[in-house]
Each structure stands twice: as structure tokens, then as C-alpha cells.
N, C-alpha and C positions, 0 to 999 in steps of 0.2 A: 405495536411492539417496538416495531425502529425508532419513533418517534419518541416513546418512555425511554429507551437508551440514549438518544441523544437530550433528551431535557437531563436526565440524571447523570451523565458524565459529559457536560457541553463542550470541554475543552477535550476531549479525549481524542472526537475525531477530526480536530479541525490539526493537533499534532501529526494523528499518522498521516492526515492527508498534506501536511509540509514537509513530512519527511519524506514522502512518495513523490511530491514536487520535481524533485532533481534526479535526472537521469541518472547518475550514479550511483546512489543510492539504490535507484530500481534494480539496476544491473546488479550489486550487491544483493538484494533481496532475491533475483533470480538462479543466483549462485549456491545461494542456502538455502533456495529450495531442492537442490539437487542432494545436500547434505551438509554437514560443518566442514567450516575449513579455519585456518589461518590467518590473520589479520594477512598475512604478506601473502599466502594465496591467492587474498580477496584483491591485494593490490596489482598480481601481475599483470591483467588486461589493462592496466589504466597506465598511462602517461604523467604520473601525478608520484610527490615522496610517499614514504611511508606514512608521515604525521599526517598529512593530507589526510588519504584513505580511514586510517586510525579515527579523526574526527568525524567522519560521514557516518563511520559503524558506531560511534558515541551518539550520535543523529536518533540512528535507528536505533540505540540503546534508552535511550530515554524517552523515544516514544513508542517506547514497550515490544519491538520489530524484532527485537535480537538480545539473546543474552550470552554472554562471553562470561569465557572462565581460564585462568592461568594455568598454564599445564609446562612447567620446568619454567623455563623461558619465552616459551609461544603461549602468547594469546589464540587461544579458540571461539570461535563463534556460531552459534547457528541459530534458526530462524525460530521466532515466537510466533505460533498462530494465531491467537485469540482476537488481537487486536485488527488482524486483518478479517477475523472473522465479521469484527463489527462494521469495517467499511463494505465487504461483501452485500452485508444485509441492507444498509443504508442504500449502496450503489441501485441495488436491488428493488427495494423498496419505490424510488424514481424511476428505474425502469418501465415498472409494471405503469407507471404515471404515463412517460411518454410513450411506450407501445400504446396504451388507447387511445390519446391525443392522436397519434398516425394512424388506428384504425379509423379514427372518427375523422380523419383526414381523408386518407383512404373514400371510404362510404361517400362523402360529401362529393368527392370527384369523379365518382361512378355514375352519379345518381344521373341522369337526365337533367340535361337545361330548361328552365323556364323560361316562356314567353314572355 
């Protein structure tokens, strides 16, 4: 099933997983999962302008991570799930790969030595 997702949208997860790339970005995606906020909300833990910030959350807006909406004067933002859902599954998918590579690791190095 991960495997039909990624042949049918091949670029989809190689974007979220650039826009998850940059620590700040993450930071941003950890913020909104707490709830919407602010574009200048989103900026106050960072050391960085506004425009700065502004372009990281265009990042995540185009790779489907967030969607903003104008509200008077503030920009709002909050977090898109779906797209995280498919790296989930992907992440996912590989895991179950290297847990039994390590169980069959595992095994191998239990077993008793040969003469």
C-alpha cells in the first residue's frame, strides 16, 4: 500500500520530506501541532525577520504541511495532516523492514558459535 502511494504521487514525499529537512520548519510544524497561530507567533522563538519566518511557512505551504488564511491583518496558520500521514506510513513501512533485519541480527548473535 505505501509502495502504490509513493509510485502514484512520487514527488509528493520527497517535498514533505524537504520541507521537514530544516530544523525550523520542524519547530514550526511542532507549534501547530499544539494549535493555529500567527505567522509572528510562529516567529517569536527564532532569531530570524519576519520575511524569513513567512518563507519557511510558504515551505510548509506548498508542501501541503500548513494552510494559512488572512484574518483582518494577521495571517493565521495551522497544521495540514494528511501529508504527514503519508510520510508516517512510508516511515513506517521501513521500519517494520529494519526491526527484522535487527531481529535476524539479533538471532544470528545468540545462536552458538561454530567450530
Amino acid at each position: 500500500m505505501v509502495n502504490q502511494m509513493v509510485y502514484q504521487h512520487p514527488g509528493k514525499l520527497d517535498v514533505v520530506f524537504a520541507a521537514l529537512a530544516d530544523p525550523t520548519r520542524r519547530a514550526i510544524v511542532a507549534r501547530l501541532a499544539e494549535g493555529e497561530a500567527s505567522v509572528s507567533e510562529l516567529a517569536e522563538p527564532f532569531a530570524m525577520s519576519l520575511p524569513a519566518v513567512f518563507k519557511h511557512v510558504q515551505v510548509l505551504k506548498q508542501a501541503g504541511l500548513v494552510d494559512d488564511y488572512k484574518l483582518g491583518r494577521v495571517r493565521r496558520c495551522r497544521l495540514t495532516a494528511l501529508p504527514l500521514q503519508g510520510a508516517h506510513r512510508w516511515i513506517g513501512e521501513y521500519g517494520r523492514f529494519w526491526d527484522g533485519q535487527l531481529d535476524s541480527l539479533a538471532d544470528h548473535l545468540r545462536a552458538p558459535a561454530e567450530d
